[in-house]
C-alpha positions in Angstrom: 0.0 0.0 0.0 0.9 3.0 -0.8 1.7 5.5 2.3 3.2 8.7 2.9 6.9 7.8 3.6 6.8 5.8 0.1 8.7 7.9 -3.0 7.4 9.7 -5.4 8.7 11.3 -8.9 7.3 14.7 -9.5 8.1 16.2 -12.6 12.5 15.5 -13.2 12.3 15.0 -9.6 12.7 11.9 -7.1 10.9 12.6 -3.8 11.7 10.5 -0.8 8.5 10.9 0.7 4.6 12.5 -0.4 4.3 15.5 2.6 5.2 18.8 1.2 5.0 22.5 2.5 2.1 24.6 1.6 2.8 27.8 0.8 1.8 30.6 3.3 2.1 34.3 3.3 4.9 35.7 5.5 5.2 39.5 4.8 9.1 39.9 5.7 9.9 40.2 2.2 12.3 43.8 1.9 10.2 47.0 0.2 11.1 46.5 -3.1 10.1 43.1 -3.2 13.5 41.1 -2.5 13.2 38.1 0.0 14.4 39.1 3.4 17.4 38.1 5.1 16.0 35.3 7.1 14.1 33.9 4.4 17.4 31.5 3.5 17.3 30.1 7.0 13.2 30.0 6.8 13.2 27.4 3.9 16.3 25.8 4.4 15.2 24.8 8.0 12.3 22.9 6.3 14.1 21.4 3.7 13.3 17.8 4.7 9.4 18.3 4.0 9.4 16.7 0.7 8.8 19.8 -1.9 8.5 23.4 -0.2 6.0 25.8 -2.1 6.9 29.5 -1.1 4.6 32.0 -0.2 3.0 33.7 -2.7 5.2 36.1 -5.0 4.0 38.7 -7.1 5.4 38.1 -10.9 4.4 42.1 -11.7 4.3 45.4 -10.3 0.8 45.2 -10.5 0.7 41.5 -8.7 1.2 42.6 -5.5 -1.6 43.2 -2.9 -0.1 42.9 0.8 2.5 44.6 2.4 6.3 43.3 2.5 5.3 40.1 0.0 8.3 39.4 -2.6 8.3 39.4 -6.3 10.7 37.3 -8.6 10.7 39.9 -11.7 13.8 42.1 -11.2 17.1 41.2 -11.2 17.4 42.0 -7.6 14.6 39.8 -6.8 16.4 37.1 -8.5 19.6 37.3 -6.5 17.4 37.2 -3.2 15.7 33.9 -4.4 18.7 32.6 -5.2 20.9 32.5 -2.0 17.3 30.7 -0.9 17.1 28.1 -3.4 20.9 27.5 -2.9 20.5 27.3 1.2 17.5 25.2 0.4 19.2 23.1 -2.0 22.4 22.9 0.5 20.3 21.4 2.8 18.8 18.7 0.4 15.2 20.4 -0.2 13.4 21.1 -3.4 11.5 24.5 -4.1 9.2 25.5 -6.5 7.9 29.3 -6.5 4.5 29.7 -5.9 3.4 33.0 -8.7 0.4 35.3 -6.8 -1.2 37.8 -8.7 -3.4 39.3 -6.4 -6.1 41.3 -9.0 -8.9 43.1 -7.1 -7.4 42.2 -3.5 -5.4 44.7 -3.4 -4.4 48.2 -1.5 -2.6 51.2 -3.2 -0.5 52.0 -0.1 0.8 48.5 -0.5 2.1 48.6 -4.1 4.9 50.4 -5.7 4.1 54.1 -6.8 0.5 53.4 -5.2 -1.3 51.5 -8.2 -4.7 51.5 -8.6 -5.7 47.1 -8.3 -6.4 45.4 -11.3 -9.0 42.7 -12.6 -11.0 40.9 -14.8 -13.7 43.7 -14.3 -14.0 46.8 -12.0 -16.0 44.9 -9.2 -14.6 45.6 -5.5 -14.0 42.1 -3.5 -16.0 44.3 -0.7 -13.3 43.3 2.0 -10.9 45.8 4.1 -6.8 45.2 4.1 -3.9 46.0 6.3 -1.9 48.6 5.5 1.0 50.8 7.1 -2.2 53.3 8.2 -4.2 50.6 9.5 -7.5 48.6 8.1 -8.8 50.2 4.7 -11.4 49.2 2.3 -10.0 47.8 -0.6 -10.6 49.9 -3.5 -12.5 49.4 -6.9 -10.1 48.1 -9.4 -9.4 49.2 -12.6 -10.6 45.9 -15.5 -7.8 45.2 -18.1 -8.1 45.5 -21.3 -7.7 41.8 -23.7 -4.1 43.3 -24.5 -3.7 43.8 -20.9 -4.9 40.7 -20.3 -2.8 38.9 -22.5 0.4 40.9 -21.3 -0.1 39.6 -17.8 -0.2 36.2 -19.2 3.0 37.1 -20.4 4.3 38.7 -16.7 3.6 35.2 -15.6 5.6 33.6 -18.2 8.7 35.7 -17.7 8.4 35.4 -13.6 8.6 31.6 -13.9 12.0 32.5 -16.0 13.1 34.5 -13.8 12.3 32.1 -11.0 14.4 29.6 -12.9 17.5 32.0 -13.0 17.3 32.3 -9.8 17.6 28.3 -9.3 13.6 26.8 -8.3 12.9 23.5 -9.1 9.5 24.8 -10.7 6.8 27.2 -10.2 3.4 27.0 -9.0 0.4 29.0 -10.4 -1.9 30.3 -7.5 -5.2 30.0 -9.0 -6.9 30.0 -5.9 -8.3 31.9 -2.6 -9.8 34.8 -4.6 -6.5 35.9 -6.7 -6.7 36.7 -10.5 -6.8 33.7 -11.4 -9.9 32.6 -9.5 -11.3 36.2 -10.2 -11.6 35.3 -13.9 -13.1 31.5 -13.0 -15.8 33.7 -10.9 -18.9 34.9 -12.1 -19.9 37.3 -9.9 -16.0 38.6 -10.1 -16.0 38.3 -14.2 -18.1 40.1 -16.2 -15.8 40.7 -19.5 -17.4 40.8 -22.9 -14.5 39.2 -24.7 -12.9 36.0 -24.9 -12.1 35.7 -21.4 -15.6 35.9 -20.1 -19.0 34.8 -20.2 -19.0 31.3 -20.8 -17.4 28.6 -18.8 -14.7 28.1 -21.1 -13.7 31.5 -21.5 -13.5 32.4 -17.6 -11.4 29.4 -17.7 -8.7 30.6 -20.7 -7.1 32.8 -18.6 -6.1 30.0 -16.2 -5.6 27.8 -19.2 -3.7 30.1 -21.0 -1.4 31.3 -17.8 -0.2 27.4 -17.1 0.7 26.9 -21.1 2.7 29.9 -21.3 4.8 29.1 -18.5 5.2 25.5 -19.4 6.3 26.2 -22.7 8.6 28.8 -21.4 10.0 26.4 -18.9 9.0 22.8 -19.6 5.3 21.3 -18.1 7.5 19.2 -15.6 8.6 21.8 -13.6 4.6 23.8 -14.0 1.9 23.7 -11.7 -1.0 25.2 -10.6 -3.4 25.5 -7.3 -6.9 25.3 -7.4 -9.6 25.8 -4.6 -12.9 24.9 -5.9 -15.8 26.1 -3.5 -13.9 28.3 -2.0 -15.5 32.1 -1.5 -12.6 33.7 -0.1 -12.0 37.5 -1.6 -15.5 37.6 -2.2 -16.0 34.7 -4.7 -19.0 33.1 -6.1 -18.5 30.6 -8.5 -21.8 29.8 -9.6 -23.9 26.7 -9.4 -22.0 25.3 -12.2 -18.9 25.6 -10.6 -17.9 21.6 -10.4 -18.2 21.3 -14.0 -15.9 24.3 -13.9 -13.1 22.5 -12.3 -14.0 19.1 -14.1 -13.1 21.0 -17.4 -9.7 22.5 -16.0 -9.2 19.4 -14.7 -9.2 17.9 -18.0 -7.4 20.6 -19.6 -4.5 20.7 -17.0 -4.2 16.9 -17.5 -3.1 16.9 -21.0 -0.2 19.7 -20.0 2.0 17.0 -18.5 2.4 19.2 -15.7 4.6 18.3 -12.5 1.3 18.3 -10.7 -2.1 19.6 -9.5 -2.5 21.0 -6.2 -6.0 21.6 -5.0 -7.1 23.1 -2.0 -9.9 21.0 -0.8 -12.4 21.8 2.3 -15.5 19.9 0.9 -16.9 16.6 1.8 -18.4 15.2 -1.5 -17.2 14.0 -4.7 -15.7 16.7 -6.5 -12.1 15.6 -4.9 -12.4 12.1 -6.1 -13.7 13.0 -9.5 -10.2 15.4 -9.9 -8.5 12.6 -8.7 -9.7 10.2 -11.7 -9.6 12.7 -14.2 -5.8 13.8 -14.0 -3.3 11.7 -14.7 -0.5 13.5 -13.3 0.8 14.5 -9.3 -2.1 15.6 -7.3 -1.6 17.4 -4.5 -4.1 17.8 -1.8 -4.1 20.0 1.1 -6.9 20.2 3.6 -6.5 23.3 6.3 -7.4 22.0 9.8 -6.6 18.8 9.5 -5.3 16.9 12.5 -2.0 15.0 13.2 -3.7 11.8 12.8 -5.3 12.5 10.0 -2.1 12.7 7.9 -1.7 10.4 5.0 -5.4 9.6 5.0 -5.8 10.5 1.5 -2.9 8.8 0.0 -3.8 5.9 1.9 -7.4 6.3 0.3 -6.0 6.8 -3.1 -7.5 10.4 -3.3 -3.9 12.1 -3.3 -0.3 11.4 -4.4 0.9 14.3 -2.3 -0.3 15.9 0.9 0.3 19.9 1.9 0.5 20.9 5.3 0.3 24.6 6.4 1.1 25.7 9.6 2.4 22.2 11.1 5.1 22.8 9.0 5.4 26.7 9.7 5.9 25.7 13.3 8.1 22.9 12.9 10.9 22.9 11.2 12.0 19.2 12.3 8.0 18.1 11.2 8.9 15.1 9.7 11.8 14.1 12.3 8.3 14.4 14.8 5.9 12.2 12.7 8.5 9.5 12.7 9.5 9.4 16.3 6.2 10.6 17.4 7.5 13.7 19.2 4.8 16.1 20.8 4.2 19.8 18.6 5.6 23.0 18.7 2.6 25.4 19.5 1.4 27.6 16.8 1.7 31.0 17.2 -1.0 32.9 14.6 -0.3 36.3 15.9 3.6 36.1 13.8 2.6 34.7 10.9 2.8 38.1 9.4 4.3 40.4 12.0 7.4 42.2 11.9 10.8 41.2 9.8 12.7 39.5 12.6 13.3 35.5 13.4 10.2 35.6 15.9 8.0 33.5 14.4 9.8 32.6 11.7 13.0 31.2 12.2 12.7 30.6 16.2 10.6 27.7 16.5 12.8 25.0 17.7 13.9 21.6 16.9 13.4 18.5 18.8 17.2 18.6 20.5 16.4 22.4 21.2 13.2 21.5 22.4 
């Protein structure tokens, strides 16, 4: 049977076991965008979790929606990534980039030169956002145009290049939790006039057409994508239709080749099991709030080839050293996962001899 300690290949890579990292927003990147100084330590400390997928990082000027997040589009941004890829690597982990274009969920005070957000169309997610003055609505944005459109398929592209200067093993897409990607699956978030809305197909072509430019700029094995179906975070409704929705991305995805799938999944019906049959590739499945014992459940239940785990791995480093020996947690501690730029909370949590 096949458990979570049994090896996997994913993409050009051989993984010794099927738990990975999820990625998760820190906010300690520096103001222009570069990875902070701790962030070498922060990955490389976690470099026995299978695959780590970094937080979210803008591949644009206009990507970028929270405060201190980094980008991998300049050549400073490059350099950053790369003395984390190479501490990573040191340390015998694998990395791939996870490319966040916020859209609509976004603040002016948090962008460079105080950019109005962009999206499919000029509909407000209706949510506030931190900022260096406090909580603030989040504006209108502004809808691209089709050339707009098509030249932030392009942004994508040439971030997953750039992320390959710098050294990653692969990028992943973040198509999900309300993004631009997910803003264009969305109805109520999409209501374009060309050919990347209206129908189901088109809402889906920007997705479709993101994940095909960046494998053909860096090979399918080493391109990926997150989904989250069901999911109405950023003010997201997908519709009624919305499982035939990821049925046909699902399809479409599969006959990429990519190095894998990664949905988000908090539903208990079908829909996960359905994916599961209709992609022949990696899937990745990650479940927030699961418990220590539930772990492996869905590769044991043939539902996943690949498990993510958030904040279990956040708070401990050593996680895998402690599901093999059966050592207790390190407690979680919500209130740093996006506070300040120092190792408290980030690069403190100990390991089981400091423990």
């Amino acid at each position: 049977m096949t458990d979570v300690w049994s090896p996997i290949k994913v993409g050009g890579m051989q993984l010794p076991h099927r738990l990975a990292m999820a990625p998760m927003t820190r906010s300690r990147a520096k103001p222009d965008g570069t990875p902070g100084d701790l962030a070498p330590t922060y990955y490389a400390q976690r470099a026995t979790m299978a695959l780590l997928i970094t937080e979210g990082t803008q591949p644009s000027d206009d990507g970028q929606g929270y405060l201190a997040t980094p980008g991998v589009y300049t050549d400073a941004h490059v350099e950053g990534w790369r003395k984390v890829i190479d501490a990573t690597h040191t340390a015998g982990g694998r990395l791939f980039i996870q490319l966040m274009h916020v859209g609509r969920r976004s603040h002016p005070d948090n962008t460079p030169h105080h950019r109005q957000p962009v999206a499919p169309s000029a509909i407000s997610p209706g949510e506030d956002m931190f900022t260096m003055n406090g909580m603030q609505p989040v504006p209108e944005p502004r809808a691209l145009t089709t050339a707009e459109v098509k030249q932030t398929v392009a942004d994508f592209a040439n971030a997953a290049r750039r992320a390959i200067e710098a050294g990653a093993d692969g990028v992943e897409v973040h198509g999900a939790n309300g993004y631009l990607v997910h803003q264009f699956l969305a109805p109520n978030a999409n209501h374009r006039d060309d050919e990347y809305g209206g129908s189901m197909e088109n809402r889906a072509r920007f997705a479709i057409d993101v994940v095909r430019a960046i494998a053909e700029a860096i090979g399918p094995e080493k391109t990926a994508i997150r989904l989250s179906p069901g999911i109405p975070t950023g003010g997201i409704a997908e519709g009624q239709n919305n499982d035939d929705l990821y049925r046909y991305l699902t399809a479409e995805f599969s006959k990429m080749g990519l190095a894998y799938l990664h949905i988000l999944y908090v539903r208990n019906d079908s829909l996960l099991d359905q994916i599961r049959k209709a992609f022949s590739g990696v899937l990745v499945v990650n479940r927030p709030g699961r418990q220590r014992e539930q772990i492996g459940s869905d590769i044991t239940a043939g539902l996943a080839d690949i498990e993510a785990l958030g904040s279990m791995s956040l708070a401990n480093p050593d996680l895998i050293q402690r599901l093999k020996t059966g050592a207790p947690f390190n407690a979680v501690r919500p209130a740093l996962f996006y506070a300040g730029g120092g190792a408290e909370g980030y690069t403190d949590y100990p390991t089981l001899p400091e423990a």
